[in-house]
C-alpha positions in Angstrom: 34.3 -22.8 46.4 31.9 -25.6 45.8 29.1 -23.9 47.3 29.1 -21.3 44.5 28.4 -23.9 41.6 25.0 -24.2 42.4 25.0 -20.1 42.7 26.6 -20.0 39.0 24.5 -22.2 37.7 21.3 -20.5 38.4 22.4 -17.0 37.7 23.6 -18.5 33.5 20.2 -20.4 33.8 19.1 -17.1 34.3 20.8 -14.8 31.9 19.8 -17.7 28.9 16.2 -17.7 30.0 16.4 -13.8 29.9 18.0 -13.5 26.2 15.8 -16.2 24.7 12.5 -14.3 25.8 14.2 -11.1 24.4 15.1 -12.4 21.3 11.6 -13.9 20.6 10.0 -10.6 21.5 11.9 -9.0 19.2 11.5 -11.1 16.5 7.7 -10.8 16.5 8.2 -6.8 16.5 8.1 -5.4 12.9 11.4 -3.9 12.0 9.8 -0.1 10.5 6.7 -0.4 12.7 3.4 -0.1 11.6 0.5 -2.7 11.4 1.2 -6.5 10.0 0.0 -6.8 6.6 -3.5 -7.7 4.7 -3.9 -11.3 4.9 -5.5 -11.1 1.7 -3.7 -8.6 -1.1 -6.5 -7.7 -4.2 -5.3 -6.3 -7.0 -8.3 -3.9 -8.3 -8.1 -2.5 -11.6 -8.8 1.4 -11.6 -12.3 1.9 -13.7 -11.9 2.8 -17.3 -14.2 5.6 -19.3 -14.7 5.6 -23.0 -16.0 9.6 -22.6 -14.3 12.9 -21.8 -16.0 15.8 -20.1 -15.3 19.3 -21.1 -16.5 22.8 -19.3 -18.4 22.7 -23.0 -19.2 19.2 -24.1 -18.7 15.4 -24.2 -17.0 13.7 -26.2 -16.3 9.6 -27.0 -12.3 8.5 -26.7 -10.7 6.7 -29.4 -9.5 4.1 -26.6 -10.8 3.7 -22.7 -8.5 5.5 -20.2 -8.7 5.7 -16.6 -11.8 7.2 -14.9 -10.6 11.1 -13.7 -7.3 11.3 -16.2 -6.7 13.8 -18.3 -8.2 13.8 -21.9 -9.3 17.0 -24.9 -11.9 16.8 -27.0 -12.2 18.8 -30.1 -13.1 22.6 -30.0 -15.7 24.6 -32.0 -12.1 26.2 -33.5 -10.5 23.1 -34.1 -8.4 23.6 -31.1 -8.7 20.7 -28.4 -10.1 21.8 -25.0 -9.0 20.0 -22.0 -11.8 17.9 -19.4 -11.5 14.7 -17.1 -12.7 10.9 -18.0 -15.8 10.1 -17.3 -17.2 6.7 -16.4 -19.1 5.5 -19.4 -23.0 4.8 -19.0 
């Protein structure tokens, strides 16, 4: 019986050496996957236009808006036509 001590020993030595290097492997892995993040995060602000661009015309905004929204400009019949933002110039 004595001689197995040494035999025990060695195999729990064994099985704690194995679950530590598991458990650090997984803890390095990302839990959804994927690539690590930036190591620097910039928030950029989207460019603003003051002008909107119909099929028609151009027209100046009241207020800047993003570059590519939306926006209408006033028709030849009083009724707004739709365009996109431009970047002002």
């Amino acid at each position: 019986m004595r001689s197995l001590c040494p035999l025990a020993a060695i195999v729990v030595l064994a099985m704690c050496g194995s679950s530590i290097a598991f458990s650090a492997e997984t803890a390095m892995e990302r839990p959804f996957g994927g690539p690590p993040p930036p190591k620097s995060r910039k928030m950029e602000r989207a460019p603003k236009g003051t002008s909107c661009k119909t099929p028609a015309k151009t027209c100046e905004l009241p207020k800047a808006q993003s570059v590519g929204a939306t926006c209408t400009c006033p028709g030849s019949d009083s009724k707004p036509v739709s365009g996109k933002v431009e970047q002002s110039k």
